[in-house]
N, C-alpha and C positions, 0 to 999 in steps of 0.2 A: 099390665098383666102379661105376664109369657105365654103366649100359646104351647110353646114345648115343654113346659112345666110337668103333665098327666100322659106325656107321649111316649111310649115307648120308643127306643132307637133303633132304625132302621139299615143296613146298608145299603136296601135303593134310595135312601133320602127321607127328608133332606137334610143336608151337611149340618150340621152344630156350628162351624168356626168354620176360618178359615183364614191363610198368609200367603204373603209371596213367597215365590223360592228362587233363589239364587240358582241357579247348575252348578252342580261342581261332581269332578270324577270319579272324587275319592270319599266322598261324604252323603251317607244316607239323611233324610230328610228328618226332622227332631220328632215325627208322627207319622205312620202309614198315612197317605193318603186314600180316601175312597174312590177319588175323583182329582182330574187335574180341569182348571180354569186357563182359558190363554184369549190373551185378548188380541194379539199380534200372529196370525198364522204365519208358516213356516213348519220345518221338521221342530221335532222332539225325540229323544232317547230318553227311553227311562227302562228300570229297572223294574220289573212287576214282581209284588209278593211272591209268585210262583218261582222265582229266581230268574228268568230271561231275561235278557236285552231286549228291545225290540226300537226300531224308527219307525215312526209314524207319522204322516203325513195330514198336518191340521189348519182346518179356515180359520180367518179370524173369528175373535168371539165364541169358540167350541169347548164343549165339554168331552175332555174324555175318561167317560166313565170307566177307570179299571185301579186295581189297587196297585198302589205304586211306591215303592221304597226312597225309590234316588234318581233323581233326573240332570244327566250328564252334560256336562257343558260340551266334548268333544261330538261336534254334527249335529248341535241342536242350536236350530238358528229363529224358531218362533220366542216370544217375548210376551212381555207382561203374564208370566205363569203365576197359578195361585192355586197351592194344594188344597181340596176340600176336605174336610174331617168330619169323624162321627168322635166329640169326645164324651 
């Protein structure tokens, strides 16, 4: 039985799917994410819905909750990233 089946969708949660994501400079991600996963902290650059760059500073294993386009390979040096989704 799906529990998500009768659920309406949410964008505080929780996510439907979810992938890794490569970085790359020039290429937005195939889905908004709602959220990024990172299992390896380190920096991240990403691009937010709202159109800004931003570097942010993340522990391993963190979530961060913000909507996100594209996350830049130049100056992001955290790993194992996985875009959350609402699809």
């Amino acid at each position: 039985m799906n529990p998500f089946a009768n659920r309406a969708r949410s964008i505080s949660g929780p996510a439907t799917d979810a992938f890794p994501v490569l970085p790359d400079d020039n290429t937005d991600l195939e889905r908004i994410a709602i959220a990024l996963y990172i299992e390896t902290g380190g920096i991240v650059v990403v691009d937010t819905v709202a159109g800004e760059t931003r570097t942010i500073a993340v522990a391993d294993f963190s979530v961060l909750p913000v909507g996100i386009r594209r996350v830049r390979a130049t100056g992001t040096t955290a790993d194992g990233i996985h875009a959350m989704l609402l699809t």
